[in-house]
DOFI-937144 format. One record per residue: residue number from 1; x, y, z of N, C-alpha, C in turn; chain. Coordinates in steps of 0.1 Angstrom, whole numbers, plus 5000, padded with zeros to 4 digits. Layout:
REC,NUM,X,Y,Z,X,Y,Z,X,Y,Z,A
...
// end
This chain:
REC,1,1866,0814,3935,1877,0824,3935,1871,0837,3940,A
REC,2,1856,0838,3939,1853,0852,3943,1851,0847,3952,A
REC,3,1856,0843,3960,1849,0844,3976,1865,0845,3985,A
REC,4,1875,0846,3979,1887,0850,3982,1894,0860,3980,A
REC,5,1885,0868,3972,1893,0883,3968,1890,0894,3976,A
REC,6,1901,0904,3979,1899,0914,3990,1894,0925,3978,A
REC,7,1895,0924,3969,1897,0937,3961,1879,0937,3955,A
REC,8,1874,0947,3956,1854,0940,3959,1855,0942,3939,A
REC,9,1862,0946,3929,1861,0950,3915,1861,0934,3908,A
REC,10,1873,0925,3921,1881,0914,3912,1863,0901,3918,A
REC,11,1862,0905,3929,1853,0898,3938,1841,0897,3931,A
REC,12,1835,0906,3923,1825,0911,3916,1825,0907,3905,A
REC,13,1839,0906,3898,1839,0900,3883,1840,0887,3885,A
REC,14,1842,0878,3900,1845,0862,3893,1831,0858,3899,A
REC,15,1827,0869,3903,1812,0859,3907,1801,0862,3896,A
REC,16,1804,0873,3891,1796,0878,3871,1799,0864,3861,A
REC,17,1816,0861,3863,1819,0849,3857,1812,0839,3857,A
REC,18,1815,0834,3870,1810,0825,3873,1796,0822,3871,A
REC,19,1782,0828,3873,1772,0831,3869,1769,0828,3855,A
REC,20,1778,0837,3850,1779,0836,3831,1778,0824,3830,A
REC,21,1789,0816,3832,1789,0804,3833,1778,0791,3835,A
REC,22,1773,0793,3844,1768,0787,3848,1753,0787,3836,A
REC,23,1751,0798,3826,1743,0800,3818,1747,0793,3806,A
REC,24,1759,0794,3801,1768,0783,3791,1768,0776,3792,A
REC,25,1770,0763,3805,1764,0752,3808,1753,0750,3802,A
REC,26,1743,0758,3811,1729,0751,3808,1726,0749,3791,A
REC,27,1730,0760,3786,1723,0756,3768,1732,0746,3763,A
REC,28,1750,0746,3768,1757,0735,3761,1745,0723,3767,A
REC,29,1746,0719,3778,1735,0706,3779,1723,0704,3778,A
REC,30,1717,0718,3770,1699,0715,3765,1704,0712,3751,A
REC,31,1718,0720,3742,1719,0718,3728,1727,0699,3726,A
REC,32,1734,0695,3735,1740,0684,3740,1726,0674,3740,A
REC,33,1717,0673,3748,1709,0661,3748,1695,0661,3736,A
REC,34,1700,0672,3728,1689,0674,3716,1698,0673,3707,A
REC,35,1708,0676,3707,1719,0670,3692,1731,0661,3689,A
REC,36,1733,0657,3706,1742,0646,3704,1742,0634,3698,A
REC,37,1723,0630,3703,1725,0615,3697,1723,0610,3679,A
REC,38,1726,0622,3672,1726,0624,3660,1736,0631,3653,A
REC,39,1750,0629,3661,1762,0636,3654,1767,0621,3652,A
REC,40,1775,0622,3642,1785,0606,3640,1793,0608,3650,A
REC,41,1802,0597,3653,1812,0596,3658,1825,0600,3661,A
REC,42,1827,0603,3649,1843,0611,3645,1839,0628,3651,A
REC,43,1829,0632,3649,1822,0646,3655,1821,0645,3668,A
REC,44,1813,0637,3676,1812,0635,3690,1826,0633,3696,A
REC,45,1836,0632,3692,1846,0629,3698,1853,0643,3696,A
REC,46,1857,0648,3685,1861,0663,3685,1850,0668,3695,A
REC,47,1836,0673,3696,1832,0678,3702,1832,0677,3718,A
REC,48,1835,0665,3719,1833,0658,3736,1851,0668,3739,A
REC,49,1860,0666,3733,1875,0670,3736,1877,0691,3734,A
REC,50,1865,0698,3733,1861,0711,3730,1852,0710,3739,A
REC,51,1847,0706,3749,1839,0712,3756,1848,0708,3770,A
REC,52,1853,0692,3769,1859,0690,3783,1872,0698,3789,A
REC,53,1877,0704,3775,1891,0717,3773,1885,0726,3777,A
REC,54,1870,0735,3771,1864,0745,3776,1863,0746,3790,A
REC,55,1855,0734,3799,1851,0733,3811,1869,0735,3818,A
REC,56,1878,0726,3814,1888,0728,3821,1897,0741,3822,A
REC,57,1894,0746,3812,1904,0757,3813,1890,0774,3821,A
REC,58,1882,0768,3819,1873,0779,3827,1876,0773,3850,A
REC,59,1876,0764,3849,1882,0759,3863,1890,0765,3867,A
REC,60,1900,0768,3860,1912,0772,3864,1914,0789,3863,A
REC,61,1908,0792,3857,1905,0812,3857,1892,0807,3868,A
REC,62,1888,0806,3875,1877,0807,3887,1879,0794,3897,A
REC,63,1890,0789,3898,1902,0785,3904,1890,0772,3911,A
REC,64,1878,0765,3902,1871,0760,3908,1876,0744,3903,A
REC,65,1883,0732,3903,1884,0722,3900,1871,0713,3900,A
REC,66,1871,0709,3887,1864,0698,3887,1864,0688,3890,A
REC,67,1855,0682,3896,1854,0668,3906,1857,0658,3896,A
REC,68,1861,0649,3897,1857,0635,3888,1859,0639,3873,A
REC,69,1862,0649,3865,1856,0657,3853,1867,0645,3847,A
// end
């Protein structure tokens, strides 16, 4: 989305976003492959349906669709 904005304030904040982002990822999948395989099931499934909501609705404010997600 930043790479489509004329306005350099709006340009600047989706590429800060997106950035941010890209830092939330990384710890959700360092705290993901060090604590998943030891949540039950009833948990992993709330949790799996909170993060794939999170990812989806951040795509769409940075207008970036996820592939395959």
């Amino acid at each position: 989305m930043a790479a489509g904005c004329k306005e350099l304030i709006f340009k600047e904040g989706f590429s800060k976003i997106g950035k941010d982002e890209g830092r939330h990822m990384a710890i959700v999948l360092t705290l993901m492959e060090r604590d998943y395989p030891t949540i039950c099931e009833e948990d992993k499934s709330i949790i799996t349906k909170q993060i794939r909501a999170g990812y989806l609705f951040l795509s769409a404010v940075l207008y970036e669709p996820p592939v395959e997600f």
